[in-house]
N, C-alpha and C positions, 0 to 999 in steps of 0.2 A: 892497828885496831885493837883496841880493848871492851869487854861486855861487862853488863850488869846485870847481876840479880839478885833479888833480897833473900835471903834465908825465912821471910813472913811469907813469901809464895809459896814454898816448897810445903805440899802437902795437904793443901788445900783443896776439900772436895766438895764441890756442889750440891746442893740439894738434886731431888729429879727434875724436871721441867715438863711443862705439858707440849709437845712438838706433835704435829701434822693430826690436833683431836687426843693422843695417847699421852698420861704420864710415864713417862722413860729418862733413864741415865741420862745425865746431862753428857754433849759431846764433848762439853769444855775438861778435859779429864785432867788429874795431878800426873797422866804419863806422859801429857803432850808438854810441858816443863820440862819432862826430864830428861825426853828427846832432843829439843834446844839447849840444853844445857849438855846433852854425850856430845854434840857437833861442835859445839865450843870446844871442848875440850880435846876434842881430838885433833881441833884443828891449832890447837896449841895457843889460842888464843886466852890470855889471861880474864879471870873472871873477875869480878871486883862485888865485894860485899855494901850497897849506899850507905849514907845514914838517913836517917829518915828526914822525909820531905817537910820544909818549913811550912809552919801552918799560914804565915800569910802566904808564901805560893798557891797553895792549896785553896784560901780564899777569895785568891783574885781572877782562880778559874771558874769553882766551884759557888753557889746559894750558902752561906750561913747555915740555914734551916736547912739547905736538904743533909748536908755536913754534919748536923746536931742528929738528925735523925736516923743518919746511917750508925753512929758511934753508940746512941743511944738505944735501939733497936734493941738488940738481945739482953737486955735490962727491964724490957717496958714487959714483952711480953708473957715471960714465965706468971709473971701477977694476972695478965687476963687473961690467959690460955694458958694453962698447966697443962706441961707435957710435950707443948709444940715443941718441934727440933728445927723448923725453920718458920718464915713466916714469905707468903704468897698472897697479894692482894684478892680479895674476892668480884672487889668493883673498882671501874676507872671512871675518871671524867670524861662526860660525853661532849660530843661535837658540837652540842647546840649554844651552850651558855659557857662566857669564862671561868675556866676551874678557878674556885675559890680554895684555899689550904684547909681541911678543917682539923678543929681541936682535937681531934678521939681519932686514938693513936692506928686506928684500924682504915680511915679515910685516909690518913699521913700515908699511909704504906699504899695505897692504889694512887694516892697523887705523886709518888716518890719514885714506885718502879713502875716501868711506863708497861712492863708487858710480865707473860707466863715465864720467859726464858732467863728471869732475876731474883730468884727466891732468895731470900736472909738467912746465913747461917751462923753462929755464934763467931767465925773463923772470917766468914766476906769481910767487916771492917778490916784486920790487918791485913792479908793478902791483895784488898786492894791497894791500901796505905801502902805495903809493901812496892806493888807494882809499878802506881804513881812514883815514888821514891828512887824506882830502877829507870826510869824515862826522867826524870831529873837531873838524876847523878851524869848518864848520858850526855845529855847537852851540856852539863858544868864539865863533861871532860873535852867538848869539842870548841867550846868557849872559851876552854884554857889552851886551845891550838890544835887537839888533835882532827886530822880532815874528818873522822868517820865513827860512830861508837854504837854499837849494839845493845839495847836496854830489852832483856828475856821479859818483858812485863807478861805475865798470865795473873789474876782477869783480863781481858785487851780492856781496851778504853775508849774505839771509835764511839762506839752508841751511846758513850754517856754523854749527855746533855748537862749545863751547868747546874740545874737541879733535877735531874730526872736520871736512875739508872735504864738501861736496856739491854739486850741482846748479850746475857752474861759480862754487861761492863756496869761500872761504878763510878769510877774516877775516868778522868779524859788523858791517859798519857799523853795523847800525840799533843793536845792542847797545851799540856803543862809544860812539855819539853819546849814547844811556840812560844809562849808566854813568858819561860824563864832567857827563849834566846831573844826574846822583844827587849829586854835590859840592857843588850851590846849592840844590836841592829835594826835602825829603821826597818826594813823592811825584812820578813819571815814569807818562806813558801810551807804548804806542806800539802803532798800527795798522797792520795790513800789509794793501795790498788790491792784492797781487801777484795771478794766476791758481792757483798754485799755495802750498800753506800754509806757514808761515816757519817751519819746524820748527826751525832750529837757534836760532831768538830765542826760541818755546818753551820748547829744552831749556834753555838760560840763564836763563830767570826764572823756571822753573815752580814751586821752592818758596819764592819772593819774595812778600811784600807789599806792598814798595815802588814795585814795577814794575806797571803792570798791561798784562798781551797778550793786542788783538786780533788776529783772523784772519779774512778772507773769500777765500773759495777753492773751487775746484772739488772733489767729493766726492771723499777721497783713496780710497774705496775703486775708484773708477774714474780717478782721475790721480792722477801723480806728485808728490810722492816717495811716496806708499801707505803705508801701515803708519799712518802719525799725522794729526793737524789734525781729531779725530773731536769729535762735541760733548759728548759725556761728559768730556770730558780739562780738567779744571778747575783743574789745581795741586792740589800736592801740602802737606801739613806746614801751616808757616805760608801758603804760597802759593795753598792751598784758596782758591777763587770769583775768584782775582783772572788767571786765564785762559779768554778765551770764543772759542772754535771755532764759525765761523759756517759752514761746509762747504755749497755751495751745487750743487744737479745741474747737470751737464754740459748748455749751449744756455741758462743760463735766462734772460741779458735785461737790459734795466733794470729792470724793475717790482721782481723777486728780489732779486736785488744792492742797490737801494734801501731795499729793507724791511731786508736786512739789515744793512745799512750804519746804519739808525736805530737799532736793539738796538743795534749796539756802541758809539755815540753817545750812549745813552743813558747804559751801562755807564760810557764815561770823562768823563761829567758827573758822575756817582757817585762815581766814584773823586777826583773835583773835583784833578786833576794840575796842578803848577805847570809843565809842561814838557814835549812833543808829540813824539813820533818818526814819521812818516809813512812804512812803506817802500813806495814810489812807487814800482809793480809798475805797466806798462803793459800788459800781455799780456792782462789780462781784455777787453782789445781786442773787437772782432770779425771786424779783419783780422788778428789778431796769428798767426804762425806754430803757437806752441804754445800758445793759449789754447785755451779752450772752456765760455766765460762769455758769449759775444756782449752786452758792453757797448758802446752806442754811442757818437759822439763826443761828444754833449748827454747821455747820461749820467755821463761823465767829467769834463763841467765839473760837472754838481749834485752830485758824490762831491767835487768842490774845492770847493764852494759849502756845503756842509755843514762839514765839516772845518773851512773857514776861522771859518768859524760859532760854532765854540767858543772863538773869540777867547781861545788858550791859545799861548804861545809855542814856534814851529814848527820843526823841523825836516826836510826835505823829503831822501831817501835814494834814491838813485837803487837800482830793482831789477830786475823784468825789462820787457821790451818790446823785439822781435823781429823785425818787419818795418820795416827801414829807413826805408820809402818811406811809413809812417803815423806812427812815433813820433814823429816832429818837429811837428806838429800837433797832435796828442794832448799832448804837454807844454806846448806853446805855450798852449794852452785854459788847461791846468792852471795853470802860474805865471801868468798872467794875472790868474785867479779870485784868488791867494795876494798878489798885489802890490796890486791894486788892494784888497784888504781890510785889508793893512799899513799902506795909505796913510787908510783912512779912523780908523784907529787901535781 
């Protein structure tokens, strides 16, 4: 097993975010980097520096426009707000009428980042570039034969949507690593067993048959992001049955989370993929700051012990997990289970 991560992540710190009514430190911290990155390294696992991700990759996940606008951002604004140090939309498109794009670069940023917890910092363009970039390299190294490869991506990239940032993400890793391994094989799986449900890798493959996305997550009607990750929502057109929402209640456990981890297991035996995208979401934690899955530390190795199980060539996408002081263990278990299964071939 070999990792990746870009030297553009490193250091990169968020603006505050508005979380539960209050502006406060964003939880997305430059310590929670550098915790995946001490576990690596201790566990002797070579690091690898990418180069940066081709811009047609990048285009065939990502909107042009929302693209132009991320890069061009911290250019636009110093001219109409002098002084800002990041920019936070003030208003979003409502529910009632199709969002239209508009011209005034101050609509762009509410039709762009979909919520409070993705503010623009001079630094978000590369960092995510970078991140994207380590979810790339990733899959070109498991596309070049290796079973399994770990991409450290901080920003994550579940919630970004092909034009819309969210939930501290921008670019879509798990999407780009699917998309670059769609080039070697008909058919791509990828599972997210983040805390919270990967709606923007949803929106990207929802009327795909290529792709197939799982989800296990906390019940959006009671966690964020709300609105989506329901189990009705199955893909649309051709993409019909090949999206399964496992939404799971808030406190439920190992036993829950296990059972439902086996339905989606089953599901991408079915779908029988030549090609795995894991977005490796720590937070279903039970110490994790914004979880609320209370998965324990022995049930985060049987979710690596399963997975590796389908002995399907892997790639491992780093997304959330939140408490410094656990996630380093908690991945340690995890790449453990994934090397040692490498190794046995």
């Amino acid at each position: 097993m070999r990792a990746v991560v870009s030297s553009f992540q490193r250091g990169y710190k968020s603006a505050p975010v508005f979380f539960r009514g209050k502006l406060v430190e964003s939880q997305d911290t430059p310590e929670r980097l550098e915790a995946f990155i001490a576990v690596v390294r201790e566990m002797n696992i070579d690091l690898i520096e990418p180069p940066v991700i081709a811009d047609a990759l990048l285009k065939s996940v990502h909107d042009p426009g929302y693209l132009e606008f991320l890069t061009q951002a911290p250019r636009r604004w110093p001219d109409m707000m002098p002084g800002l140090t990041c920019l936070m939309p003030n208003i979003y498109p409502t529910r009632h009428f199709p969002a239209r794009r508009p011209r005034h670069f101050l609509g762009q940023a509410g039709y762009y980042l979909g919520d409070t917890a993705s503010p623009l910092t001079a630094q978000t363009w590369a960092a995510a570039l970078g991140s994207a970039s380590s979810a790339a390299y990733a899959a070109n190294l498991v596309l070049a034969g290796e079973p399994v490869a770990y991409a450290l991506c901080r920003p994550s990239g579940h919630h970004a949507h092909a034009d819309m940032g969210q939930g501290f993400c921008f670019l879509n890793n798990a999407a780009i690593a699917a998309t670059l391994a769609r080039t070697r094989h008909a058919r791509v799986a990828v599972i997210d067993i983040d805390v919270h449900h990967g709606n923007g890798t949803q929106h990207i493959f929802y009327d795909r048959d290529d792709v197939f996305f799982a989800s296990l997550h906390s019940d959006p009607d009671m966690t964020y992001p709300f609105f989506i990750g329901h189990a009705d929502e199955i893909g649309a057109g051709s993409g019909e049955g090949f999206n399964l929402n496992l939404p799971l209640e808030v406190g439920s456990g190992d036993p829950a989370y296990l059972a439902a981890l086996d339905i989606a297991i089953d599901r991408i035996r079915w779908f029988d993929p030549g090609f795995l995208v894991v977005s490796l979401g720590l937070d279903a934690h039970e110490s994790d700051l914004l979880g609320s899955l209370n998965v324990t530390s022995e049930g985060f190795v049987e979710v690596a012990r399963r997975l590796a199980a389908l002995r399907v060539p892997t790639v491992l996408v780093q997304e959330g997990g939140y408490t410094v002081s656990e996630v380093g263990h908690v991945l340690r278990s995890v790449l453990s289970v994934f090397a040692a299964a490498s190794k046995q071939g």
